[in-house]
C-alpha positions as CSV (number, residue, x, y, z in Angstrom):
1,X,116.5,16.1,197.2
2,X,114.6,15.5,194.1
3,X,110.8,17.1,193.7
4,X,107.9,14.9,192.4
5,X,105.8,17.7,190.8
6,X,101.8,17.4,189.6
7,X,99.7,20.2,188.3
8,X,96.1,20.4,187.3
9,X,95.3,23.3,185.3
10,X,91.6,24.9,185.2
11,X,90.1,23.0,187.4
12,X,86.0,23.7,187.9
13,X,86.2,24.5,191.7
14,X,86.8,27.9,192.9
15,X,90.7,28.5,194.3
16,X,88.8,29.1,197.8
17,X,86.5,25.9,198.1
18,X,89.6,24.1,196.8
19,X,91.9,25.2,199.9
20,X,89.5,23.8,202.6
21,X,90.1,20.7,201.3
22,X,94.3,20.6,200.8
23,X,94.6,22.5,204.1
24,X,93.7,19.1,205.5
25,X,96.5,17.1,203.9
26,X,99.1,19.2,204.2
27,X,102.3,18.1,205.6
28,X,101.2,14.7,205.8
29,X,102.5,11.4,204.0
30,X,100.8,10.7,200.5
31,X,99.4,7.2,201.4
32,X,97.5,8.9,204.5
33,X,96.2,11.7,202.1
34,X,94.7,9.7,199.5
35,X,92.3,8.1,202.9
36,X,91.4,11.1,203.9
37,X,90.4,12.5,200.7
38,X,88.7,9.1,200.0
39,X,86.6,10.4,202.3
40,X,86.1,13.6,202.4
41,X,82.7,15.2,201.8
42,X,83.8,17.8,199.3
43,X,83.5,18.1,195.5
44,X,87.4,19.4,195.3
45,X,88.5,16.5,197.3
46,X,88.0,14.5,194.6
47,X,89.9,16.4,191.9
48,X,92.8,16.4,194.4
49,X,92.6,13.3,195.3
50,X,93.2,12.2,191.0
51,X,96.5,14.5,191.2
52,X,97.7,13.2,194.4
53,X,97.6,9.7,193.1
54,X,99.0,11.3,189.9
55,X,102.1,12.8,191.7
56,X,102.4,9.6,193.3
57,X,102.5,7.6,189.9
58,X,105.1,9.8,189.0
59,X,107.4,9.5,191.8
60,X,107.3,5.5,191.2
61,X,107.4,5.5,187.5
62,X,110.1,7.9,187.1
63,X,112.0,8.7,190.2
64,X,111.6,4.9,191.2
65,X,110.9,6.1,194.7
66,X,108.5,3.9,197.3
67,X,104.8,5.6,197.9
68,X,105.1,5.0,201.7
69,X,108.1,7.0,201.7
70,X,106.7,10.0,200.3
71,X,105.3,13.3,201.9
72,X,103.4,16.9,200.7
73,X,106.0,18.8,200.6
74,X,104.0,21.8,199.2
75,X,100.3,22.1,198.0
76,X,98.9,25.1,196.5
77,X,96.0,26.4,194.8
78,X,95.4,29.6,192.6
79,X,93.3,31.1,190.8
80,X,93.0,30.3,187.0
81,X,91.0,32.5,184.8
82,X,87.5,33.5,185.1
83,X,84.7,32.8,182.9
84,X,82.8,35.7,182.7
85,X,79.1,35.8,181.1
86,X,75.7,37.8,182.1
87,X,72.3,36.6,182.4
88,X,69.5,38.8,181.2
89,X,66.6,39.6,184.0
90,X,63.9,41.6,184.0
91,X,63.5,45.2,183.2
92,X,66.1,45.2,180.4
93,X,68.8,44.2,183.6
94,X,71.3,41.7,183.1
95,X,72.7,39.6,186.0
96,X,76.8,38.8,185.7
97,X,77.6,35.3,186.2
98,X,81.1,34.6,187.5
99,X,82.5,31.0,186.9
100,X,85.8,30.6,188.9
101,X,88.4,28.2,188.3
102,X,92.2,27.0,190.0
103,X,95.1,25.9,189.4
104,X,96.3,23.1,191.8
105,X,99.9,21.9,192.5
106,X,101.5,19.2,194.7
107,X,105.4,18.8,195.3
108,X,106.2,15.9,197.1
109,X,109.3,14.7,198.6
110,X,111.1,11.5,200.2
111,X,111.2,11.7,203.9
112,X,109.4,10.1,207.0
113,X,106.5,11.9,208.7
């Protein structure tokens, strides 16, 4: 059974926001996830949603295999590096500022769901 990988690399959304959104699509068939993350109200859904239909791409292009017979077989996300930077504030202070990124990857497989 042949794996139709795609991986987006330092992705702006935290690792955390990003799992509330593929916690909803996984398991289920790629045609179905790309509705639901159509419409999904999150800002990650629509960074999945690009990979998903680039995983999918893949799978027809160079595996030759149908997009209605494809499922998420695995969906991660992890953390990437942080950008790490400080604000000054009053009183000779400075404020650390935290911008978090992921690491998203889909595997999807042939089978019926």
């Amino acid at each position: 059974m042949t794996d139709i990988r795609a991986r987006l690399s330092h992705c702006g959304v935290s690792a955390q926001k990003v799992r509330l959104v593929i916690d909803t699509v996984r398991g289920k068939s790629a045609v179905d996830a790309l509705d639901m993350l159509k419409f999904t109200q999150k800002a990650a859904a629509s960074h999945v949603r690009k990979l998903l239909a680039s995983a999918i791409a893949n799978a027809e292009e160079n595996f030759g295999v149908s997009r209605d017979d494809l499922v998420i077989y695995r969906i991660t996300a992890d953390e990437a590096p942080t950008r790490k930077w400080r604000r000054f504030g009053a009183r000779g202070r400075f404020k650390p500022i935290q911008r978090r990124a992921s690491h998203i990857t889909i595997v999807l497989r042939e089978g019926s769901k």
